[in-house]
C-alpha positions in Angstrom: 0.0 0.0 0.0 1.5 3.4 -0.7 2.4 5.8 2.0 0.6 8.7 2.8 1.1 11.7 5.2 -1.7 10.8 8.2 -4.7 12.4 7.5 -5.4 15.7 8.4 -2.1 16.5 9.1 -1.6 16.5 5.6 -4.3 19.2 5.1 -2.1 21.2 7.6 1.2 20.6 5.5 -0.5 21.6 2.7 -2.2 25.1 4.1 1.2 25.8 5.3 3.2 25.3 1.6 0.6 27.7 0.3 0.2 30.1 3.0 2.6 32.9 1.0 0.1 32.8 -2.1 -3.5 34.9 -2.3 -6.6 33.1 -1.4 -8.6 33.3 -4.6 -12.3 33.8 -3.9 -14.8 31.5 -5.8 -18.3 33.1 -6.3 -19.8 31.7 -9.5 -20.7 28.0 -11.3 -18.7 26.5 -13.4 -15.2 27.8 -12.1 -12.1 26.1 -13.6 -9.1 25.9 -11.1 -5.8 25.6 -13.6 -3.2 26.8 -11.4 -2.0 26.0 -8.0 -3.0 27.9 -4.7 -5.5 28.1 -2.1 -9.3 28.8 -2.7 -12.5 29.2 -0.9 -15.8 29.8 -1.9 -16.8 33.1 -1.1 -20.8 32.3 -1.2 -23.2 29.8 -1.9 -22.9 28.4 -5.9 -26.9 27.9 -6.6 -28.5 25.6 -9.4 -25.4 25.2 -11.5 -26.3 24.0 -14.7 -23.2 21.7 -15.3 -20.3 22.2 -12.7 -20.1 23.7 -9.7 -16.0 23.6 -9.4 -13.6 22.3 -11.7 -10.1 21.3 -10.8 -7.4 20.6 -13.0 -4.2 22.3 -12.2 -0.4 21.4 -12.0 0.7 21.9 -8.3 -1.0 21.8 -4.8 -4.6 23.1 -5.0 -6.5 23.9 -1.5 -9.9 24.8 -1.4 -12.6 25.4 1.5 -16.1 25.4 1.1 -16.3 27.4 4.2 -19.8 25.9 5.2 -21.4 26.9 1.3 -23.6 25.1 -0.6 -23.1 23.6 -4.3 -26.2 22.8 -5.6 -27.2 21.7 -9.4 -30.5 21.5 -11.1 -31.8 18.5 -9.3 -31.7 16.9 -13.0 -29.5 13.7 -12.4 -26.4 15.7 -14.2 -23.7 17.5 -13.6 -20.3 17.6 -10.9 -20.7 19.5 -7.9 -16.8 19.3 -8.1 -14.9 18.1 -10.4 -11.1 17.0 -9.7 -9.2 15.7 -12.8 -5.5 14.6 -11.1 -2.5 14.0 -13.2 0.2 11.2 -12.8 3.8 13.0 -13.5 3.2 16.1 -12.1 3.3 17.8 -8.6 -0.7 17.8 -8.2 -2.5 17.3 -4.8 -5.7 18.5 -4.1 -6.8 18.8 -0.5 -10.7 20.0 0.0 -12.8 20.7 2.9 -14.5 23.1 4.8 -17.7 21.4 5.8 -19.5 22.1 2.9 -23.0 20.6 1.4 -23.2 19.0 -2.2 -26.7 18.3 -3.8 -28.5 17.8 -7.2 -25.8 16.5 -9.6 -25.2 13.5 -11.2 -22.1 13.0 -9.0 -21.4 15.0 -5.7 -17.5 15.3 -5.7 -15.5 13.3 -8.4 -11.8 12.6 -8.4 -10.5 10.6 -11.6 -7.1 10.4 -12.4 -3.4 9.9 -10.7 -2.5 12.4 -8.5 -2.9 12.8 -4.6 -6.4 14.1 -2.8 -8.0 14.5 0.7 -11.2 15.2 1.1 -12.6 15.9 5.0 -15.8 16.8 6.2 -17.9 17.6 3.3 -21.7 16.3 2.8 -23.3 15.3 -0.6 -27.0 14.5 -0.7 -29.4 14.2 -2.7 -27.2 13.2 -5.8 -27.1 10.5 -8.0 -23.6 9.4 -6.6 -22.4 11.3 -3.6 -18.7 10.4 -3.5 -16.6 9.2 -6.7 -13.2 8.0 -6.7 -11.1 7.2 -10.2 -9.1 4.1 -10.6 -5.9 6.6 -10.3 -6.2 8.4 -7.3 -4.9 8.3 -4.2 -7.1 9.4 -1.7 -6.8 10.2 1.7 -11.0 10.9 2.8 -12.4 11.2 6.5 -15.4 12.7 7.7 -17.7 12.7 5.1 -21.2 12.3 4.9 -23.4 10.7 2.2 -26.8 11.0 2.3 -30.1 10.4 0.5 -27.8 9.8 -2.8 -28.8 7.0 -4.9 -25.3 5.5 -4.0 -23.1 6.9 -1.5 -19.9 6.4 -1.9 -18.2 4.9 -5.4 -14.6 3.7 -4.6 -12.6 2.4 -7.6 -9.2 4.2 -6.2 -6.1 2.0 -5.1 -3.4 2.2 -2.1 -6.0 4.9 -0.4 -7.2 5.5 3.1 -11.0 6.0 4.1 -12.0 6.6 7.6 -14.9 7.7 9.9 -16.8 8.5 6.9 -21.2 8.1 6.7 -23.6 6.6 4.4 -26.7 6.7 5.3 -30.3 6.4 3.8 -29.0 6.1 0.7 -31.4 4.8 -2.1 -28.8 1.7 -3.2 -25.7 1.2 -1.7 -23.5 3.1 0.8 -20.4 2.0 0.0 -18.9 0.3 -2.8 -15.2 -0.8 -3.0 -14.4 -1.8 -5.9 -10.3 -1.0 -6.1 -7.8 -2.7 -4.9 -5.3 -2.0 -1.7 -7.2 0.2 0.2 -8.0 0.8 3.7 -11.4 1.3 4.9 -11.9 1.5 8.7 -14.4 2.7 11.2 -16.7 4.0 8.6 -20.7 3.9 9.3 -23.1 2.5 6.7 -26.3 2.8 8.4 -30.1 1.8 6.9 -29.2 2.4 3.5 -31.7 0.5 1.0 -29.7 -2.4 -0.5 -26.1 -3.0 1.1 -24.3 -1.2 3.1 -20.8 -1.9 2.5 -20.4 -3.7 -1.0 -16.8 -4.8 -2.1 -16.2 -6.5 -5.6 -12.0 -4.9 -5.6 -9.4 -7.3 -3.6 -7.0 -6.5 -1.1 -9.0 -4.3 0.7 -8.7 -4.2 4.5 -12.4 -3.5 5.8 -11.7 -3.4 9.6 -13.7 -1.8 12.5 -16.4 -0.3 10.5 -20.2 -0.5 11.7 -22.9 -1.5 9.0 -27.0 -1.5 10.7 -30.3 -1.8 9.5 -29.3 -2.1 5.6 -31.9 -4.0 3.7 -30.1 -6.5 1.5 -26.9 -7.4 3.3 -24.7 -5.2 5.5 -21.8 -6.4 4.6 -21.3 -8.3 1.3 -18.0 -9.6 -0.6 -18.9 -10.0 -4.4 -15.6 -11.9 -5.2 -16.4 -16.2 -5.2 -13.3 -15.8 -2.9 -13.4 -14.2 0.1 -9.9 -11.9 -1.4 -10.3 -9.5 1.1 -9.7 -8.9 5.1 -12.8 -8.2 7.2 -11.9 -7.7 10.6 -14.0 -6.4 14.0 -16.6 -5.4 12.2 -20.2 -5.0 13.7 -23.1 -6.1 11.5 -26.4 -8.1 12.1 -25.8 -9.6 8.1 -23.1 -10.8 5.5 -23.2 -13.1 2.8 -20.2 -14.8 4.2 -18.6 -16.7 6.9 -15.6 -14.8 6.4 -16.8 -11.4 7.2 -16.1 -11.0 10.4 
């Protein structure tokens, strides 16, 4: 598994490295971030018809939602925020700020190769609240997906995912379908079908809490059981080895 910087003290490292540059203030839709720097929206971004905030920049990008709202057009379309990551360049992206996402097609996407944290932001009411690309390396705590049609999409690799929610969510709350990650103490909770889903391999699932889902709460797709499930507590699994 690739090493990371622990969470949240990476957000720190990162404020710090961009501390000398100007906070850019964010105000409309459909903003494209192409150059490195530290960002915050400066008030809510309201019925966006396409994106709400685009990333795609060489360097370290930092931005804070400062308790806004992105919202699209309700019309199962659209990126709240978009993150597009590069492999062979200096790009990390850390986001937080404890900011809502809802209406889009896709809450908060990351796709691509480069590094991104994500803590303490809520998407709900989306088609997909949380995407992560094949590419990425994510470091993402504290989130909350809710009321989303699926809550959280993992497909990233080597990444770390703690104390994050899904909850109510109209399919699934998680699904872990990368390879090499850690995913621990996370909460699916009384989401429709499953609450955590894994068809990737090498995942370690340890200490999370899945309640009150309606298919299974915990559920390994693979014919064998290719992943580690550990002290988790659940009332229903598909298999003997979840544990």
């Amino acid at each position: 598994m690739k090493s990371t910087i622990p969470l949240f003290l990476a957000f720190l490292c990162l404020s710090a490295a961009a501390a000398a540059q100007a906070q850019t203030q964010i105000t409309r839709c459909g903003t494209l971030i192409r150059n490195g720097g530290r960002y915050e929206l400066a008030n809510d971004l309201l019925n966006c018809s396409s994106y709400g905030v685009r990333i795609s920049a060489d360097g370290i990008v930092i931005l804070r939602l400062n308790s806004h709202q992105i919202t699209g057009m309700g019309m199962a379309s659209g990126i709240g925020i978009d993150v597009r990551l590069f492999s062979g360049v200096s790009n990390t992206v850390a986001i937080g700020g404890a900011g809502t996402i809802s209406g889009f097609g896709t809450g908060l996407q990351a796709s691509g190769s480069g590094d991104i944290e994500v803590v303490g932001l809520t998407c709900t009411r989306n088609v997909t609240g949380f995407a992560f690309g094949g590419g990425a390396h994510a470091n993402v705590a504290r989130n909350t997906a809710s009321e989303d049609s699926h809550g959280f999409q993992i497909n990233s690799s080597s990444s770390q995912f703690r104390l994050n929610m899904a909850e109510h969510n109209a399919y699934e709350g998680f699904v872990i379908s990368g390879v090499g990650n850690s995913f621990n103490e996370n909460t699916a909770l009384d989401n429709i079908t499953y609450g955590i889903y894994c068809t990737g391999s090498q995942n370690a699932i340890v200490g999370n809490i899945a309640r009150g889902n309606s298919s299974n709460d915990l559920f390994e797709a693979n014919s064998d059981c290719v992943n580690q499930w550990m002290n988790n507590a659940f009332r229903s699994a598909n298999k003997s080895c979840i544990h």
